[in-house]
N, CA, C, O and CB atoms as a CASP TS submission, in Angstrom:
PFRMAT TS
TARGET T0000
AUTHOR 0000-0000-0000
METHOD Language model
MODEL 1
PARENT N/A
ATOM      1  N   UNK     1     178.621 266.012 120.021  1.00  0.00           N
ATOM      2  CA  UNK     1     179.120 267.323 120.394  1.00  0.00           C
ATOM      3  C   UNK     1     180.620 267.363 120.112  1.00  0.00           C
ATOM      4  O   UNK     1     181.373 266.466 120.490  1.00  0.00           O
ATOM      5  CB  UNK     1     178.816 267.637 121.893  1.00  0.00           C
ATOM      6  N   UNK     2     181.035 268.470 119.412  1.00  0.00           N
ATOM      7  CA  UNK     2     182.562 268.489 119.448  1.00  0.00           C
ATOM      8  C   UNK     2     183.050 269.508 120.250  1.00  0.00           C
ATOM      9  O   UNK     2     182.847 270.720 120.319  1.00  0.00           O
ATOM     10  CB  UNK     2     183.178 268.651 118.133  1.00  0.00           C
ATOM     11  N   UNK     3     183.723 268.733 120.820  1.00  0.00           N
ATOM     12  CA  UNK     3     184.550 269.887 122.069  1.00  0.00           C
ATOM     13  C   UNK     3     186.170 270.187 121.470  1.00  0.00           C
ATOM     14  O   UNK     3     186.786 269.443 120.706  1.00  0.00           O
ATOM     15  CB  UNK     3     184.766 268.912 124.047  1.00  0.00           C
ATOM     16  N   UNK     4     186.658 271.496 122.050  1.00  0.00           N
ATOM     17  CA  UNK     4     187.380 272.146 121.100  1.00  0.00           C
ATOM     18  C   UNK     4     188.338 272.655 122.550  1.00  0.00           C
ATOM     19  O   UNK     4     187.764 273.025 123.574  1.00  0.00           O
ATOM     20  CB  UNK     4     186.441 273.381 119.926  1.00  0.00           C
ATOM     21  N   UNK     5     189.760 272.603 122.441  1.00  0.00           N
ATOM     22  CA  UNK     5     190.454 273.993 123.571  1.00  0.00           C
ATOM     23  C   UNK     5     190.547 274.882 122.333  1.00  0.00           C
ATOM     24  O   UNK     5     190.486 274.760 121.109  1.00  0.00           O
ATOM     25  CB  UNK     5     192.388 273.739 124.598  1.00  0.00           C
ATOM     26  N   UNK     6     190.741 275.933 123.341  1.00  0.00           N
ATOM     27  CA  UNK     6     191.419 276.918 122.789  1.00  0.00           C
ATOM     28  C   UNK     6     191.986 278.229 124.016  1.00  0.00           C
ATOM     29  O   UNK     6     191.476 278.380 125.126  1.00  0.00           O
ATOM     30  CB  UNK     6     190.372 277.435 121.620  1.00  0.00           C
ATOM     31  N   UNK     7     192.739 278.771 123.648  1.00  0.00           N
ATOM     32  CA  UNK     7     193.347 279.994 124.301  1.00  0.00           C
ATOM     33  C   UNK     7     192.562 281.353 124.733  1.00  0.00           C
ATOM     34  O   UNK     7     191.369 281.505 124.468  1.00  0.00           O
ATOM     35  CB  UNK     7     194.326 280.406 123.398  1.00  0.00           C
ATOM     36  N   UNK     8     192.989 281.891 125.113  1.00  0.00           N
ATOM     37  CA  UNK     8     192.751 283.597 125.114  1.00  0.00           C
ATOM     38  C   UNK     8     193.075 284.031 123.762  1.00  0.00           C
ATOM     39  O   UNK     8     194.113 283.507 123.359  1.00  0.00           O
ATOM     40  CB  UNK     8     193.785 284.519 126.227  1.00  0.00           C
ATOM     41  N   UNK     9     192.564 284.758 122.999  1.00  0.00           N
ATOM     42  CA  UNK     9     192.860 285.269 122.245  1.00  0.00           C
ATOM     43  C   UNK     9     192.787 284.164 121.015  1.00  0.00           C
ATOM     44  O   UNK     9     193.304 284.390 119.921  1.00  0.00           O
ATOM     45  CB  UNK     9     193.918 285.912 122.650  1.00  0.00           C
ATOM     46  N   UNK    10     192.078 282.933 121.330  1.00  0.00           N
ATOM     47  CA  UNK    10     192.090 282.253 119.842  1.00  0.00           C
ATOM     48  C   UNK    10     190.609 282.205 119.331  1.00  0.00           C
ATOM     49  O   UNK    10     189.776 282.460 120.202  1.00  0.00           O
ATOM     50  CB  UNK    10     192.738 280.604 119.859  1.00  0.00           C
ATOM     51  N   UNK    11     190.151 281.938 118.140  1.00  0.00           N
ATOM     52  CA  UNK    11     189.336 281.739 117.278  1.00  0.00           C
ATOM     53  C   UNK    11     188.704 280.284 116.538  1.00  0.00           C
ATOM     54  O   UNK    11     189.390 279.429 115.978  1.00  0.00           O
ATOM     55  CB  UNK    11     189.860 282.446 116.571  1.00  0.00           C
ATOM     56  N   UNK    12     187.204 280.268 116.706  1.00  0.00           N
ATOM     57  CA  UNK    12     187.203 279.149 116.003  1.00  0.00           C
ATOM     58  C   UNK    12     186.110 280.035 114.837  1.00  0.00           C
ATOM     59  O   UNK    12     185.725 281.203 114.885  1.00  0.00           O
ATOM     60  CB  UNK    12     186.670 277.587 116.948  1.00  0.00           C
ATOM     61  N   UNK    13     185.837 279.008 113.876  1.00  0.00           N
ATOM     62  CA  UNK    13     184.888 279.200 112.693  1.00  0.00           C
ATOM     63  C   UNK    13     183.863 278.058 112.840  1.00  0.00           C
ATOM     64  O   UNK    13     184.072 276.926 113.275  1.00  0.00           O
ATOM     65  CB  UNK    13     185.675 279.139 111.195  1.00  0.00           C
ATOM     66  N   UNK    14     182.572 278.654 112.333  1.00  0.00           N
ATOM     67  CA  UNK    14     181.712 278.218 112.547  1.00  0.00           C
ATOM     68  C   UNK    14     181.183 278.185 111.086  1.00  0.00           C
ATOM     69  O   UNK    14     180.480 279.166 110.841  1.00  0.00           O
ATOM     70  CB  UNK    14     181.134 278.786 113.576  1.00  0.00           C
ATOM     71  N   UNK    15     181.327 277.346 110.082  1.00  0.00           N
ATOM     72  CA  UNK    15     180.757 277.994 108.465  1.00  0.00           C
ATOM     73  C   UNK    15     181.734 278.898 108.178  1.00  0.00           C
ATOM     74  O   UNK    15     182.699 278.927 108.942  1.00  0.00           O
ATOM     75  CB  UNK    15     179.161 278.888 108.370  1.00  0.00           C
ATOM     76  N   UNK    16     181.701 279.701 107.179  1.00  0.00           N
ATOM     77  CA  UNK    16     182.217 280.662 106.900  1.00  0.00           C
ATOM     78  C   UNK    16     182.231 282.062 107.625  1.00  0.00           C
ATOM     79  O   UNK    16     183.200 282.803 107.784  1.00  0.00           O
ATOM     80  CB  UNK    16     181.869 280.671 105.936  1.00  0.00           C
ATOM     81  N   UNK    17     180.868 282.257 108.046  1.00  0.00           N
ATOM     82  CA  UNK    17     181.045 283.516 108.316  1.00  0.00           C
ATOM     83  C   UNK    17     180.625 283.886 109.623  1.00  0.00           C
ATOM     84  O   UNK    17     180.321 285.060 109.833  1.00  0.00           O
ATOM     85  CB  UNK    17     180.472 284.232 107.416  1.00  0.00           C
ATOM     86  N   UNK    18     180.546 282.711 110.876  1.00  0.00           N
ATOM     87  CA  UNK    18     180.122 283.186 112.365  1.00  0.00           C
ATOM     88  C   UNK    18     182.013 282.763 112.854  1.00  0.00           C
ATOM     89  O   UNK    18     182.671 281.773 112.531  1.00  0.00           O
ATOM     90  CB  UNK    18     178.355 281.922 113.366  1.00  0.00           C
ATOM     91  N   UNK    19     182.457 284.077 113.795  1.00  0.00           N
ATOM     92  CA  UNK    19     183.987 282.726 114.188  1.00  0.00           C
ATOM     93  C   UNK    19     183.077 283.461 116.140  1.00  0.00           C
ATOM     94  O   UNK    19     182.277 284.347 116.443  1.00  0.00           O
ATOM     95  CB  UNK    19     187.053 283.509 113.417  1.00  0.00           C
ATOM     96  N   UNK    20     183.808 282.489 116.824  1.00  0.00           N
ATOM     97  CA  UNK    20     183.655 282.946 118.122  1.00  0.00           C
ATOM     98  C   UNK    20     184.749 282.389 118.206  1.00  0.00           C
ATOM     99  O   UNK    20     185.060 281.287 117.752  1.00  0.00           O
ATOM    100  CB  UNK    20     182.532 282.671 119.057  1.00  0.00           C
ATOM    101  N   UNK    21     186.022 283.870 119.380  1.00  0.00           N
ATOM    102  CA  UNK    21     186.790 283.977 120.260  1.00  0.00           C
ATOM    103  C   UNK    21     186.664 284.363 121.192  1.00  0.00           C
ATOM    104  O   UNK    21     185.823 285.236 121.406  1.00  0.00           O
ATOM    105  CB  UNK    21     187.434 284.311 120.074  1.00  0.00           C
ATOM    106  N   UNK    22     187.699 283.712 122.432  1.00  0.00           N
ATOM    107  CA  UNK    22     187.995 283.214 123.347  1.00  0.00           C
ATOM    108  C   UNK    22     188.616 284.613 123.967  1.00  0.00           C
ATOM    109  O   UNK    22     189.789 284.859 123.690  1.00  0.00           O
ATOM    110  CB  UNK    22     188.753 281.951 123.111  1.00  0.00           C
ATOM    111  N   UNK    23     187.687 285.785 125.013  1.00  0.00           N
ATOM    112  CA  UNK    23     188.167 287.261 124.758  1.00  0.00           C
ATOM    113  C   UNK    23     189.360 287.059 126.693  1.00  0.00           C
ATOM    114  O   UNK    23     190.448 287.559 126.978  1.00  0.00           O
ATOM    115  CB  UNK    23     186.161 288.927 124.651  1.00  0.00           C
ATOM    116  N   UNK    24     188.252 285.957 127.687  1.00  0.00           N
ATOM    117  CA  UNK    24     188.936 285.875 128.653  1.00  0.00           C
ATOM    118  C   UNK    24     188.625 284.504 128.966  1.00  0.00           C
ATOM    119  O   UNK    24     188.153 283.665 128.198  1.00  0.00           O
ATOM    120  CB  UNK    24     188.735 286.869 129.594  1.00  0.00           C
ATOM    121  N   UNK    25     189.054 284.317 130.608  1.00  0.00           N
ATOM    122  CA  UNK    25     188.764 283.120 131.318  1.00  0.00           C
ATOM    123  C   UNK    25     189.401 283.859 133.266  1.00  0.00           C
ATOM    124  O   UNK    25     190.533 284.012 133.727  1.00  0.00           O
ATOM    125  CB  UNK    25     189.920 281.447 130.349  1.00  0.00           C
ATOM    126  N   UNK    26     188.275 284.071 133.746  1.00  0.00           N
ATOM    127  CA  UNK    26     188.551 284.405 135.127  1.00  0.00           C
ATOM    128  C   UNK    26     187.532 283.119 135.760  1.00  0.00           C
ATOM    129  O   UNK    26     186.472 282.724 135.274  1.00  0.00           O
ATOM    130  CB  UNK    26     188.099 286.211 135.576  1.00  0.00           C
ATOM    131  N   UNK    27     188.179 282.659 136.905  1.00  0.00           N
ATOM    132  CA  UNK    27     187.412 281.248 137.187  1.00  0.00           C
ATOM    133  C   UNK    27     186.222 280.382 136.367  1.00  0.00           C
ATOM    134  O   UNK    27     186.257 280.591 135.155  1.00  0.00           O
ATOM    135  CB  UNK    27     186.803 281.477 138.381  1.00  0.00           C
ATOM    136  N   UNK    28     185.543 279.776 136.655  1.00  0.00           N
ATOM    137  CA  UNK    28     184.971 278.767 136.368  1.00  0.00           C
ATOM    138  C   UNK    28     184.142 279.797 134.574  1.00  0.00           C
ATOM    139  O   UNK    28     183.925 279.188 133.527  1.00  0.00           O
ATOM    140  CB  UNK    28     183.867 278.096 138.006  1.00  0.00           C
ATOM    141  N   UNK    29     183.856 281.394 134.773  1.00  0.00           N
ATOM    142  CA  UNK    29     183.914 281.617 133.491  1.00  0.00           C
ATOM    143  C   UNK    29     184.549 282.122 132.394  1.00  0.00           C
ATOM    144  O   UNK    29     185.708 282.513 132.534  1.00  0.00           O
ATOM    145  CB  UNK    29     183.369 281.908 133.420  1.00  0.00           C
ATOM    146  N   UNK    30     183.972 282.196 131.241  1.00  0.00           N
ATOM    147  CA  UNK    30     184.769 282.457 130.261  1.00  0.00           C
ATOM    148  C   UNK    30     183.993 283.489 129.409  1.00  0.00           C
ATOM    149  O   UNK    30     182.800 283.271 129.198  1.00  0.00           O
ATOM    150  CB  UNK    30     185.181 281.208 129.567  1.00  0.00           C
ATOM    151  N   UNK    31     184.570 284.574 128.913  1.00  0.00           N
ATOM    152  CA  UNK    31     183.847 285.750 127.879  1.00  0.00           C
ATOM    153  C   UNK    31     184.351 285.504 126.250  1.00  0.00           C
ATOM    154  O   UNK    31     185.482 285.676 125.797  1.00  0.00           O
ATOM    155  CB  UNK    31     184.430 287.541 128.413  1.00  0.00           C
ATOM    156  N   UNK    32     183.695 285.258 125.868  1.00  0.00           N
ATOM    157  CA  UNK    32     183.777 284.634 124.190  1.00  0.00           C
ATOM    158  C   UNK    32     183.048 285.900 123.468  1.00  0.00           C
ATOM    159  O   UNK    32     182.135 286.572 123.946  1.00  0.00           O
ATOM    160  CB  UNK    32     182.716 282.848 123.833  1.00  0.00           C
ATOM    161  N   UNK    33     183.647 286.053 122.256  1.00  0.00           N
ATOM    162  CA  UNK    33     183.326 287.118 121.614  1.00  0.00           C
ATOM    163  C   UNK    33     182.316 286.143 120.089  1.00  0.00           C
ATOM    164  O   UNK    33     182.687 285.137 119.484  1.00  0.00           O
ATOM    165  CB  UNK    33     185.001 288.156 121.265  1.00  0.00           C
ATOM    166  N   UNK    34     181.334 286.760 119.943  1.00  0.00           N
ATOM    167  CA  UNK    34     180.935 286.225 118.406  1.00  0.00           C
ATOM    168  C   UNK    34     180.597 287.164 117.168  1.00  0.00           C
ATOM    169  O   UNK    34     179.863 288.149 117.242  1.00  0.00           O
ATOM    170  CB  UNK    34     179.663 285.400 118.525  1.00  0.00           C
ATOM    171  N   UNK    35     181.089 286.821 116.288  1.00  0.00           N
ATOM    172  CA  UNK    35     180.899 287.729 114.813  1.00  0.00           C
ATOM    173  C   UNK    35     180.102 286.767 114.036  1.00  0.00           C
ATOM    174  O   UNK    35     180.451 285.638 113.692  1.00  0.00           O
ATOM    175  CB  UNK    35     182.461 288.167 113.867  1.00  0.00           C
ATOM    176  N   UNK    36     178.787 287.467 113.762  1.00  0.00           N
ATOM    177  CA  UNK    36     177.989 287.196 112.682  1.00  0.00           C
ATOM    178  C   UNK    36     177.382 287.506 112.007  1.00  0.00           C
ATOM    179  O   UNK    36     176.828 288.498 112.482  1.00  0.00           O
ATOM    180  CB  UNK    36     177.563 286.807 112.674  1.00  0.00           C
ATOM    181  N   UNK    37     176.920 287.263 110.759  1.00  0.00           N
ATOM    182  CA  UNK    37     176.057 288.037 110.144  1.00  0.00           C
ATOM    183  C   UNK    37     174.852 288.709 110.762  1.00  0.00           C
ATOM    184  O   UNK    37     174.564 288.022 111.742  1.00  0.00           O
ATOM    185  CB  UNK    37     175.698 287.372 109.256  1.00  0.00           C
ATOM    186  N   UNK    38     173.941 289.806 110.650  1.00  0.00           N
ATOM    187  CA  UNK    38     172.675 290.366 111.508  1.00  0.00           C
ATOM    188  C   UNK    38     171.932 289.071 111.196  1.00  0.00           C
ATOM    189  O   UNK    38     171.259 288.633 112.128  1.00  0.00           O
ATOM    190  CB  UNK    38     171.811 291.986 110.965  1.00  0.00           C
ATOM    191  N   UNK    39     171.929 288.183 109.740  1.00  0.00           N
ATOM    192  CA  UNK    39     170.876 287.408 109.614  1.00  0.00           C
ATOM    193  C   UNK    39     170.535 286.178 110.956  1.00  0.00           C
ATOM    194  O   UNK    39     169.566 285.505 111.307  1.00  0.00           O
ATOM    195  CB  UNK    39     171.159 286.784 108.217  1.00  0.00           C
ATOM    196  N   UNK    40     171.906 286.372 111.390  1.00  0.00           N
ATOM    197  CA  UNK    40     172.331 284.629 111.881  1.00  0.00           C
ATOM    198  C   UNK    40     171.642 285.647 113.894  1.00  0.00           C
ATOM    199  O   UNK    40     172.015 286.719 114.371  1.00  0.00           O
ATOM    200  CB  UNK    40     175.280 283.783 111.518  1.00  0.00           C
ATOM    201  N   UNK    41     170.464 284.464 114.519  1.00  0.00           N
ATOM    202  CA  UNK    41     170.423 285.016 115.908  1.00  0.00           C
ATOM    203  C   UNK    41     171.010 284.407 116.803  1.00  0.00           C
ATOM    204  O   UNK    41     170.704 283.265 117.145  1.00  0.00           O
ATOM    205  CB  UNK    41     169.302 285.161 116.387  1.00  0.00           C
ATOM    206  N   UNK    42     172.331 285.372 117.524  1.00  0.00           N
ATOM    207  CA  UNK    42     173.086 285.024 118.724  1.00  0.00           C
ATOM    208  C   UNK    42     172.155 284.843 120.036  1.00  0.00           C
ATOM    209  O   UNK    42     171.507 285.738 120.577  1.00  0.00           O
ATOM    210  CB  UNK    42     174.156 286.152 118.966  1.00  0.00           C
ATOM    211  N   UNK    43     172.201 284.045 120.266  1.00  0.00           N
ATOM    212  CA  UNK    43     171.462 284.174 122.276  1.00  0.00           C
ATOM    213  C   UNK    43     172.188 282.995 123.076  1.00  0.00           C
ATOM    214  O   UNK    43     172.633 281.898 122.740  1.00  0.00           O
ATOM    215  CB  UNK    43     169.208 283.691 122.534  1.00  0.00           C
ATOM    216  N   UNK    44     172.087 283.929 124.673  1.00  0.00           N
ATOM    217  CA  UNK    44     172.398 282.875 125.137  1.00  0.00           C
ATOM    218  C   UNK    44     171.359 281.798 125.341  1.00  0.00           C
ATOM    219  O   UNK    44     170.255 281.888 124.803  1.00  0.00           O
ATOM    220  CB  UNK    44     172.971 283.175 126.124  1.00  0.00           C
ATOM    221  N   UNK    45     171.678 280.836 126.068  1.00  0.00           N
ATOM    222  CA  UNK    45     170.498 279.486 126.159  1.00  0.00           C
ATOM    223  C   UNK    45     169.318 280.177 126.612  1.00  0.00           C
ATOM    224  O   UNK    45     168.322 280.435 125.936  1.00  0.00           O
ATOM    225  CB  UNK    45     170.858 278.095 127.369  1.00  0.00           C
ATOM    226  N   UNK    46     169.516 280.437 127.762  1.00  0.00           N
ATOM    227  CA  UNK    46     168.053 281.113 128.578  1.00  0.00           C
ATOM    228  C   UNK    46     167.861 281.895 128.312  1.00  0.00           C
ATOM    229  O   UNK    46     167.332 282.522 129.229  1.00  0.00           O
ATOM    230  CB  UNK    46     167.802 281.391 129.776  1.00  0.00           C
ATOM    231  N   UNK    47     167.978 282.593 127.210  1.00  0.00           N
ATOM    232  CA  UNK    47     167.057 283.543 126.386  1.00  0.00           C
ATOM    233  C   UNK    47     166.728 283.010 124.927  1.00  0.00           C
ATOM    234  O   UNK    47     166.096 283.683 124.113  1.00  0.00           O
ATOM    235  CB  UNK    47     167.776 284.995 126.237  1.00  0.00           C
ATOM    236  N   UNK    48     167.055 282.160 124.761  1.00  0.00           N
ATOM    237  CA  UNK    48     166.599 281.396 123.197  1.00  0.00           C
ATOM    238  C   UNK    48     165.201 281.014 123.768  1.00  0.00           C
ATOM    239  O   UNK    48     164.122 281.442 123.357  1.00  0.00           O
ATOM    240  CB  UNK    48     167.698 279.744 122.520  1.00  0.00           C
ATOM    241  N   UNK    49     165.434 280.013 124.924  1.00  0.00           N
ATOM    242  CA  UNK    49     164.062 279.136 125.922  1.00  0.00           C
ATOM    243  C   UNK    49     163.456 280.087 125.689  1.00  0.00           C
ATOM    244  O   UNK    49     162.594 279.940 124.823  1.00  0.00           O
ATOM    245  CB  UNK    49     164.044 278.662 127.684  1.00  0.00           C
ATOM    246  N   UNK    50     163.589 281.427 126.292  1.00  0.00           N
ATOM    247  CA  UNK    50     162.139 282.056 126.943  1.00  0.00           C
ATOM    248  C   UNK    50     161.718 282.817 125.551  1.00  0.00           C
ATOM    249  O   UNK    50     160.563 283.213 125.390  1.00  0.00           O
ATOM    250  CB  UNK    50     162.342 283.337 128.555  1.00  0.00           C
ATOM    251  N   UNK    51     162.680 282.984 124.615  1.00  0.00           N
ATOM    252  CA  UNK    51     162.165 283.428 123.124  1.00  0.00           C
ATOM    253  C   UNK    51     161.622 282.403 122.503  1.00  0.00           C
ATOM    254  O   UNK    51     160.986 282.770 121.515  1.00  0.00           O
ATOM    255  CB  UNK    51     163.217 283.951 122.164  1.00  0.00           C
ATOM    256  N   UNK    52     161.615 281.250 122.682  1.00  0.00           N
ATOM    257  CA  UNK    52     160.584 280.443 121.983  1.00  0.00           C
ATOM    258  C   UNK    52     159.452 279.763 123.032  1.00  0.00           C
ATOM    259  O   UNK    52     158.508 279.075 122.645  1.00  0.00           O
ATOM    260  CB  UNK    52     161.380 279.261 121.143  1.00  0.00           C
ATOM    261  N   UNK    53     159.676 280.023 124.131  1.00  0.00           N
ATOM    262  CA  UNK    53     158.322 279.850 124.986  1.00  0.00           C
ATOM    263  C   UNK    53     157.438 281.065 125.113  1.00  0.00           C
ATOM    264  O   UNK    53     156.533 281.057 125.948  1.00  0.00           O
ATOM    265  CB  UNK    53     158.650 279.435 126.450  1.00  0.00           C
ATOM    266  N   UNK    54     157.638 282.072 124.363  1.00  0.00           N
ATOM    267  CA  UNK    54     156.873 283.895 124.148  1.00  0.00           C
ATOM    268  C   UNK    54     156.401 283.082 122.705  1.00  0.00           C
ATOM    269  O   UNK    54     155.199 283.111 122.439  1.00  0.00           O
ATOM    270  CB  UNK    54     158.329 285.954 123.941  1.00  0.00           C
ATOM    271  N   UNK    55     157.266 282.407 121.838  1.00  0.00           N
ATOM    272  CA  UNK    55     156.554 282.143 120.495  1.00  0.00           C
ATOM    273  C   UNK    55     155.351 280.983 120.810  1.00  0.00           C
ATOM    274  O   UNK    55     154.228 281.064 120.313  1.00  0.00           O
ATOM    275  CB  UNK    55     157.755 281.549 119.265  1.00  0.00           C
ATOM    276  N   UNK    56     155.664 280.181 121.477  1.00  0.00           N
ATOM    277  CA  UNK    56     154.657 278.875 121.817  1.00  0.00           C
ATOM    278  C   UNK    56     153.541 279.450 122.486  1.00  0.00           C
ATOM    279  O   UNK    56     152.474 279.114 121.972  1.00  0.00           O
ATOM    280  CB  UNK    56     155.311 277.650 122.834  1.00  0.00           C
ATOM    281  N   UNK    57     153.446 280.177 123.428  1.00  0.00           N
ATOM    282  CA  UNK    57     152.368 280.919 124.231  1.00  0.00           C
ATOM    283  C   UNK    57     151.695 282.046 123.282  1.00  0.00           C
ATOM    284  O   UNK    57     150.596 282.455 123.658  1.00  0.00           O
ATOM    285  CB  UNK    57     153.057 281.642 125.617  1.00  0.00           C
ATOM    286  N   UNK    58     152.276 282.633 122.003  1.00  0.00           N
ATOM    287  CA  UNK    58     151.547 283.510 121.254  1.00  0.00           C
ATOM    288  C   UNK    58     151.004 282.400 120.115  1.00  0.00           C
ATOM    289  O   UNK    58     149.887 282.726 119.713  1.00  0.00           O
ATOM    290  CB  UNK    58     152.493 284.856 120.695  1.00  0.00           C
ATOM    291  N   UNK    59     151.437 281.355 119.586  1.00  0.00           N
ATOM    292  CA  UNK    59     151.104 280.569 118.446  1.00  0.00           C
ATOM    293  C   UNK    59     150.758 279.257 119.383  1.00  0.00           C
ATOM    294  O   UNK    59     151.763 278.546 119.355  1.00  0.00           O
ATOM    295  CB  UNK    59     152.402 280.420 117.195  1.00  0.00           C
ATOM    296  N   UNK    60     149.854 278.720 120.110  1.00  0.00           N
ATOM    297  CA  UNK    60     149.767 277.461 120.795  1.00  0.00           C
ATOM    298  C   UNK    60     149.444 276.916 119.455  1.00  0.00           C
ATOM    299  O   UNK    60     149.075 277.565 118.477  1.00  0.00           O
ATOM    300  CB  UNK    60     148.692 277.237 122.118  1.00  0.00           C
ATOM    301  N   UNK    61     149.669 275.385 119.557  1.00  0.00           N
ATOM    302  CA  UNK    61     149.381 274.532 118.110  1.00  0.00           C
ATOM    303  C   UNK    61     150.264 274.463 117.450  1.00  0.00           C
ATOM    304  O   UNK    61     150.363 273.477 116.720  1.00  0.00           O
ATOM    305  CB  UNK    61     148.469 274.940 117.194  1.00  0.00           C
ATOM    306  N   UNK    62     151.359 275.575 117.432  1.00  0.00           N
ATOM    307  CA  UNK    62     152.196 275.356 116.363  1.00  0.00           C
ATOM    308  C   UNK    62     153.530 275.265 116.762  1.00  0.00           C
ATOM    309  O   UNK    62     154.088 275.826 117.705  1.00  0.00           O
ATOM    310  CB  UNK    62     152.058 276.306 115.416  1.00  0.00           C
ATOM    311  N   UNK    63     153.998 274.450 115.886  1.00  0.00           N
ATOM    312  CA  UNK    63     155.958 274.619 116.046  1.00  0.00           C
ATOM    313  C   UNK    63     156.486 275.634 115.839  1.00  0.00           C
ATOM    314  O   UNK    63     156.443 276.246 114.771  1.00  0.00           O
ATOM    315  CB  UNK    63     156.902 273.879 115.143  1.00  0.00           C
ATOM    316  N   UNK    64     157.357 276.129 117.338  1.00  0.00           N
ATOM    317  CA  UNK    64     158.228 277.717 117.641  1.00  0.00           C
ATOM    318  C   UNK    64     158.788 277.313 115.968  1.00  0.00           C
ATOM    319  O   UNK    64     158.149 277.907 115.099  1.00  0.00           O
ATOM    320  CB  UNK    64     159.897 277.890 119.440  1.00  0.00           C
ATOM    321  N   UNK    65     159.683 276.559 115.560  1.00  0.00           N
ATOM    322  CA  UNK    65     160.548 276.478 114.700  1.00  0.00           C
ATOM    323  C   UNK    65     159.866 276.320 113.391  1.00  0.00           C
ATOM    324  O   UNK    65     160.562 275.949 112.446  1.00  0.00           O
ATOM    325  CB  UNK    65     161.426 275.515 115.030  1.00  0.00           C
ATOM    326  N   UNK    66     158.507 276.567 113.187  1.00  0.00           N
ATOM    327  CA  UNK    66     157.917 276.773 112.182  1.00  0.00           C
ATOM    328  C   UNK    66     157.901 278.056 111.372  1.00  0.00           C
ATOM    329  O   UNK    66     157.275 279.036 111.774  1.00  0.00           O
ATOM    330  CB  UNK    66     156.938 276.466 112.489  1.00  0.00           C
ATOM    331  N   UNK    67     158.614 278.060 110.184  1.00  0.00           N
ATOM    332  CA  UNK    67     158.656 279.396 109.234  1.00  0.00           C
ATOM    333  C   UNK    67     157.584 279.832 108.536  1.00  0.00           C
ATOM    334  O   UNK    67     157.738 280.679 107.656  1.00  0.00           O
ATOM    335  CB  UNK    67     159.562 279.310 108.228  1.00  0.00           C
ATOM    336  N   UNK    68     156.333 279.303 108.839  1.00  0.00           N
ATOM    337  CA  UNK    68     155.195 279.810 108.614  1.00  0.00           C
ATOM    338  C   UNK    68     154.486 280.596 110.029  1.00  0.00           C
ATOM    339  O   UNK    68     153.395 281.166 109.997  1.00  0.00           O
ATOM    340  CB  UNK    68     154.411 278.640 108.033  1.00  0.00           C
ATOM    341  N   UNK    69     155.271 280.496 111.121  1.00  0.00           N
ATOM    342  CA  UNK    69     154.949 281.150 111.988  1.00  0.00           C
ATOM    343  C   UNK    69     154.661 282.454 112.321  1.00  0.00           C
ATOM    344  O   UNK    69     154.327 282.739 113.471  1.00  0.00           O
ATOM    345  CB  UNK    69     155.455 280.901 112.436  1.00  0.00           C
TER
END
């Protein structure tokens, strides 16, 4: 894992074309902004989970991360 500071108002890059900045920080959270292509899917964690446990429960047998899915 690479861990990174950064500021209010700073930017990292992710590849070329996803950056996520750093929009606040009021206690323990923080509001991060992300730019990406429509192709590329943003989620947070606990909605990635329950979007690939809706794919596992509609496709049992198969790998969520399968592109024949």
């Amino acid at each position: 894992m690479l861990i990174l500071t950064r500021r209010v108002g700073e930017t990292l890059m992710i590849g070329d074309e996803v950056t996520v900045t750093v929009l606040g920080v009021k206690g323990n959270q923080v509001r991060i902004g992300v730019n990406a292509p429509k192709e590329v899917s943003v989620h947070r964690e606990e909605i990635y989970m329950r979007i690939q446990a809706e794919k596992n429960s509609q496709y049992p047998g198969q790998d969520a991360d399968d592109d024949n899915a």
